[in-house]
C-alpha positions as CSV (number, residue, x, y, z in Angstrom):
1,X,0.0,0.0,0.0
2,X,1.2,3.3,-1.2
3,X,0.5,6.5,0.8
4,X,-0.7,9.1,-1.7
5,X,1.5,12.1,-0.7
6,X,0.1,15.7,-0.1
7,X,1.1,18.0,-3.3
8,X,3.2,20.7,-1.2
9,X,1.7,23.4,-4.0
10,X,-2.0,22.8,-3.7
11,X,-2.6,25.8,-1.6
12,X,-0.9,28.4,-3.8
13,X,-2.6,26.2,-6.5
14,X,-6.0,27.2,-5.0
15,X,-5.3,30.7,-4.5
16,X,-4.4,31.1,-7.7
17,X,-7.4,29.3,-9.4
18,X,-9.7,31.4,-6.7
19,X,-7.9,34.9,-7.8
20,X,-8.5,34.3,-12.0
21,X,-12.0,32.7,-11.3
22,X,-12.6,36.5,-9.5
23,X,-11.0,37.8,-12.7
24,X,-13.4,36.0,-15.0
25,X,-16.2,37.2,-13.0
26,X,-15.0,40.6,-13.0
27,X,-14.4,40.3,-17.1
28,X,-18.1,39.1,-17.8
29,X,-19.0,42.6,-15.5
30,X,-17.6,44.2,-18.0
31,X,-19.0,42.6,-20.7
32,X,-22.4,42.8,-19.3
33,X,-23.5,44.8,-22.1
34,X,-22.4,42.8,-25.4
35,X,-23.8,40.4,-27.2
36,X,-21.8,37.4,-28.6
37,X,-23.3,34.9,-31.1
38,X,-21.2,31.5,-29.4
39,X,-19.6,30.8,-25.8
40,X,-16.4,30.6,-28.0
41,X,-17.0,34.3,-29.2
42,X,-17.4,35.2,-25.2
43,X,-14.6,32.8,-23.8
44,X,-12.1,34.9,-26.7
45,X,-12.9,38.4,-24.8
46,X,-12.9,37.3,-21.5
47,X,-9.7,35.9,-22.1
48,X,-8.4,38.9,-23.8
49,X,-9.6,41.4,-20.6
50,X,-8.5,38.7,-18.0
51,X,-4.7,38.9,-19.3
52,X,-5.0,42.5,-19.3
53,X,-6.1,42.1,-15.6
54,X,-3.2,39.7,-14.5
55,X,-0.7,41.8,-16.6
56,X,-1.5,44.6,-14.2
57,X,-1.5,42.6,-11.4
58,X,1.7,41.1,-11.6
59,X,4.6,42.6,-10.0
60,X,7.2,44.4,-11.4
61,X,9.1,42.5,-13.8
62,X,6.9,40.0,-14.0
63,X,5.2,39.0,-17.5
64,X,2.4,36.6,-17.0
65,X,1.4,34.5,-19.9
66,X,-1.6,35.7,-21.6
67,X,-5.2,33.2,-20.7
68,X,-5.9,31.5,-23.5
69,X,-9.9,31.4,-24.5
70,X,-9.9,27.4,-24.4
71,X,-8.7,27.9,-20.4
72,X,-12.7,29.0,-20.2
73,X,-14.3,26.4,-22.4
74,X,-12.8,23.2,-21.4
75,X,-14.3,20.1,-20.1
76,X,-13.1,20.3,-16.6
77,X,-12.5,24.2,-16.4
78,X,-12.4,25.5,-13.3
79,X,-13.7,28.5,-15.3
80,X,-16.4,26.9,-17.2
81,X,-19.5,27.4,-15.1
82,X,-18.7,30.9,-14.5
83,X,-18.5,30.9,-18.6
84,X,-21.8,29.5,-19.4
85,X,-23.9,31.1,-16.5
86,X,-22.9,34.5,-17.2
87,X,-23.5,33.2,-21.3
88,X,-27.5,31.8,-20.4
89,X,-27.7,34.9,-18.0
90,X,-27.8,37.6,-20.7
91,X,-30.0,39.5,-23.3
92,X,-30.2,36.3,-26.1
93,X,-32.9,34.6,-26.8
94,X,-31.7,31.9,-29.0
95,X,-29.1,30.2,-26.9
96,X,-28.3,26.1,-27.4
97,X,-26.1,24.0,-25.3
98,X,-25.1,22.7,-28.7
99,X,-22.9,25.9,-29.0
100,X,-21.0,24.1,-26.3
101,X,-20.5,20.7,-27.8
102,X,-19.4,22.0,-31.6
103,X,-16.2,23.6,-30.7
104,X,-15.1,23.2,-34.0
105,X,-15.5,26.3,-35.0
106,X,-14.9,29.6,-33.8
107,X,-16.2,33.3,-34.2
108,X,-14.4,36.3,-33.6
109,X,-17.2,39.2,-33.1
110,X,-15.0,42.0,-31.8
111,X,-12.1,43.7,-31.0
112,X,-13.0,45.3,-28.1
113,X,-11.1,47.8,-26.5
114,X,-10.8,47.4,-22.8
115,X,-11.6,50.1,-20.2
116,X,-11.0,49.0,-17.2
């Protein structure tokens, strides 16, 4: 019988996951207002505004690598949930789950310029 050993990182782990799932939720704030046509479309400028928001978070010197949209949109995200409540929550009418099983393609709706 093998002892499974603690991982020595998980509580830096977990404050990490905890401080970008607060910066996802603080991206889809700001995108209250917009439209997008797929999750992919939304998971693309959350990603975008939640690098911005680690980039100025990080200390000097520090360059932290950009989120990439499929962070958002995976299977077992972390992020995920947050993704496709905020994405049922708003303004359209014709939302499918199917949006979420055909990743296969992907829709770029905007280049939006952040202020935040």
């Amino acid at each position: 019988n093998q002892k499974k050993r603690k991982n020595p990182f998980a509580p830096s782990q977990e404050k990490r996951v905890k401080n970008r799932a607060d910066l996802v939720r603080k991206a889809l704030d700001l995108l209250a207002g917009a439209n997008f046509e797929t999750p992919n479309a939304l998971a693309i400028s959350t990603a975008q505004i939640v690098s911005e928001l680690e980039r100025r978070q990080a200390k000097d010197g520090e360059e932290p690598k950009p989120m990439s949209y499929t962070t958002l949109v995976r299977t077992n995200s972390k992020y995920k949930h947050i993704l496709l409540a905020h994405y049922r929550g708003g303004n359209r009418t014709e939302r499918s789950d199917q949006n979420w099983k055909n990743f296969g393609y992907i829709v770029l709706t905007s280049n939006m310029k952040m202020n935040c």
